[in-house]
FILUM-701866 format. One record per residue (C-alpha): residue number from 0; x, y, z; chain; residue in three letters. Coordinates in steps of 0.02 Angstrom, whole numbers, plus 32768, in hexadecimal, padded with zeros to 4 digits. Layout:
BEGIN
<site NUM,<X,Y,Z>,"A","ala">
...
REM end
This chain:
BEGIN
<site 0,<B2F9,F755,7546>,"A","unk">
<site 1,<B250,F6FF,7576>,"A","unk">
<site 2,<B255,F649,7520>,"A","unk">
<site 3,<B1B7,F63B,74BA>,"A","unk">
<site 4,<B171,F598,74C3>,"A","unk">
<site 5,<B0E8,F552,744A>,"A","unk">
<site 6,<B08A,F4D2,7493>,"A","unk">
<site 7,<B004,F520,749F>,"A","unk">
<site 8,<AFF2,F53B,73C0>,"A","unk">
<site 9,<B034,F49C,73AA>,"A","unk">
<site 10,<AF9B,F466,7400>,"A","unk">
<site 11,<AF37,F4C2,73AD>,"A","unk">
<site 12,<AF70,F495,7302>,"A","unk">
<site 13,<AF56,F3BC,733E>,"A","unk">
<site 14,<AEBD,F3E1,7365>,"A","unk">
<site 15,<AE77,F438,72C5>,"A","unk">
<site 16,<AEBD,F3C4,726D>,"A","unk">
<site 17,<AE6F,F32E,72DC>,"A","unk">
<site 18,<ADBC,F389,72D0>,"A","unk">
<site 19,<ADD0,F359,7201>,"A","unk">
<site 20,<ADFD,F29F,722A>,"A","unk">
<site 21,<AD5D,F281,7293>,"A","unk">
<site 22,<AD29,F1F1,725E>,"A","unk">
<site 23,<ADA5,F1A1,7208>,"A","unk">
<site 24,<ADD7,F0EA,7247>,"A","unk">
<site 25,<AE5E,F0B4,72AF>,"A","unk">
<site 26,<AEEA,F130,72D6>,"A","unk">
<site 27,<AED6,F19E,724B>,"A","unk">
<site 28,<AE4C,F1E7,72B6>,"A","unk">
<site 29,<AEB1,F203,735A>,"A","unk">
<site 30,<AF70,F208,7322>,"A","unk">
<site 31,<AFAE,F295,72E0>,"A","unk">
<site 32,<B02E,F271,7272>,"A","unk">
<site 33,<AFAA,F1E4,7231>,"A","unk">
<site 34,<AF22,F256,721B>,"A","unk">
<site 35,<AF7F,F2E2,71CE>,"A","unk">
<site 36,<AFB5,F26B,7140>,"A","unk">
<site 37,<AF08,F217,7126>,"A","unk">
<site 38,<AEC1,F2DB,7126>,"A","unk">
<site 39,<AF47,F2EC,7088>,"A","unk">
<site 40,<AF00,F256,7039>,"A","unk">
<site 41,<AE3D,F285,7059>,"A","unk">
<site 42,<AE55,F342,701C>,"A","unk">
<site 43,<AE9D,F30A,6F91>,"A","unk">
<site 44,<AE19,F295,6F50>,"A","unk">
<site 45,<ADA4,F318,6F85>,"A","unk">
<site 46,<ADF7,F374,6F02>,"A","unk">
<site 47,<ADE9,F2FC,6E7C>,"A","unk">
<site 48,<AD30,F2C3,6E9E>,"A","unk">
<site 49,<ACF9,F375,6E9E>,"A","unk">
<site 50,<AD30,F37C,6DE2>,"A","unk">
<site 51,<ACF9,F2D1,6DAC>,"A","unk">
<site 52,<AC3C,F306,6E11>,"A","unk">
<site 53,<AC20,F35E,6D70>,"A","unk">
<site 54,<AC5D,F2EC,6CE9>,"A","unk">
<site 55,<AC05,F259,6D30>,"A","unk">
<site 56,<AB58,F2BF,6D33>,"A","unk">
<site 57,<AB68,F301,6CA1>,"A","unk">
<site 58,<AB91,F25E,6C5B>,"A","unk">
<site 59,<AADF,F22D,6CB2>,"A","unk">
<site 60,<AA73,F2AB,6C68>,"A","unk">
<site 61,<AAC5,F285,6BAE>,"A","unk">
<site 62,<AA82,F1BC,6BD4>,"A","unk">
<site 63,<A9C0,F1F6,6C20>,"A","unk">
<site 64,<A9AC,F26E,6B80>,"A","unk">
<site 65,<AA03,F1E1,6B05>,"A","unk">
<site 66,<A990,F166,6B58>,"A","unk">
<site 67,<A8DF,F1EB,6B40>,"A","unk">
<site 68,<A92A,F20F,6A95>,"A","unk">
<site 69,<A940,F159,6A59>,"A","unk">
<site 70,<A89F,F12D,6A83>,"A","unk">
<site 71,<A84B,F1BE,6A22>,"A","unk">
<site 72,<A8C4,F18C,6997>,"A","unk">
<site 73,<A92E,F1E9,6995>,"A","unk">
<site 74,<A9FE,F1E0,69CD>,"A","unk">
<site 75,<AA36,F254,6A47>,"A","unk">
<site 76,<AAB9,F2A1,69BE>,"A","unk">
<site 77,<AA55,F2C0,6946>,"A","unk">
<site 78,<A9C4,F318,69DC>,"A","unk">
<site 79,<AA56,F378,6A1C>,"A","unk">
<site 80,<AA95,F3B9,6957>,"A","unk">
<site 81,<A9D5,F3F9,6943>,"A","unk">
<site 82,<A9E8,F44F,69E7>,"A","unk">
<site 83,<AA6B,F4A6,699E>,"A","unk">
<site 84,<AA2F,F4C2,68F8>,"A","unk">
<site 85,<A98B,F516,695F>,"A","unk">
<site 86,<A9F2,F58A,69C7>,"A","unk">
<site 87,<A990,F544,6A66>,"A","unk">
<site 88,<AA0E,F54F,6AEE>,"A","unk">
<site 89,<A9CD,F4D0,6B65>,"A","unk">
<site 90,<AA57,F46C,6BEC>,"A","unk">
<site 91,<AA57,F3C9,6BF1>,"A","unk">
<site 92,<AA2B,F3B2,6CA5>,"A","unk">
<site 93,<A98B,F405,6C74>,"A","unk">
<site 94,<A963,F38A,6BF2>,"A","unk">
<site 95,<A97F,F306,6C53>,"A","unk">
<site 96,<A904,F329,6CE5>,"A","unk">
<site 97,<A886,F35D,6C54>,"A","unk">
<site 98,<A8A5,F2A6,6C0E>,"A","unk">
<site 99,<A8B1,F25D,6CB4>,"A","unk">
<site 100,<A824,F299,6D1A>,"A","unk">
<site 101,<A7B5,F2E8,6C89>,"A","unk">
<site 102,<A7B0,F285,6BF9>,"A","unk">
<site 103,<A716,F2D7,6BAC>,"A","unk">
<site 104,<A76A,F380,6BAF>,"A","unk">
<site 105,<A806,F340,6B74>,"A","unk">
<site 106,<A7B2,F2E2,6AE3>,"A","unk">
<site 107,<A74D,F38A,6AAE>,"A","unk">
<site 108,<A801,F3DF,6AC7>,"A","unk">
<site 109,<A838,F343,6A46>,"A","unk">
<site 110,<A7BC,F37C,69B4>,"A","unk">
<site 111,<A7BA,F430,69BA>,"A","unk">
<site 112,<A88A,F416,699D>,"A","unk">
<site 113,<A878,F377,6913>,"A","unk">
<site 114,<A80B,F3EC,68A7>,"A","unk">
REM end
């Protein structure tokens, strides 16, 4: 029987996994033992930060529309209950840019909902 030898996958497989590590510092970039574990490590918080992305913005857009809201006064509790009370399905992000970038719309957006 032929003997099968795999140097030439095992190669391969470095490699692809040394093409992720570019740029990492020291030998996590060029070993691969190093760089397969720091790859573990950097997926993994990949992972995480993906998830907490959309908490932390949302968590932004609830402070711009508090902060638009307050100084119409109103709380941003009490704007988001008359939302609801309205039926006007707006998203928050939306709000947000409204208050953020135009505050003239989003104040006329403010009356029309605190009448």
């Amino acid at each position: 029987m032929v003997r099968s030898k795999s140097a030439k996958v095992t190669h391969k497989r470095r490699e692809k996994i040394l093409k992720h590590t570019k740029g990492f510092r020291w030998g996590r970039k060029s070993k691969t033992r190093l760089a397969k574990e720091a790859l573990l490590h950097a997926w993994y918080y990949q992972y995480i930060s993906r998830r907490l992305k959309k908490r932390d913005f949302r968590k932004l857009w609830q402070v711009k529309i508090s902060a638009a809201t307050r100084s119409l006064g109103l709380s941003y509790s009490k704007f988001i209950s008359l939302l609801k009370k309205k039926n006007i399905a707006i998203n928050r992000k939306t709000l947000a840019e409204l208050a953020e970038f135009y505050p003239e719309i989003f104040k006329k957006f403010f009356e029309k909902i605190k009448k």
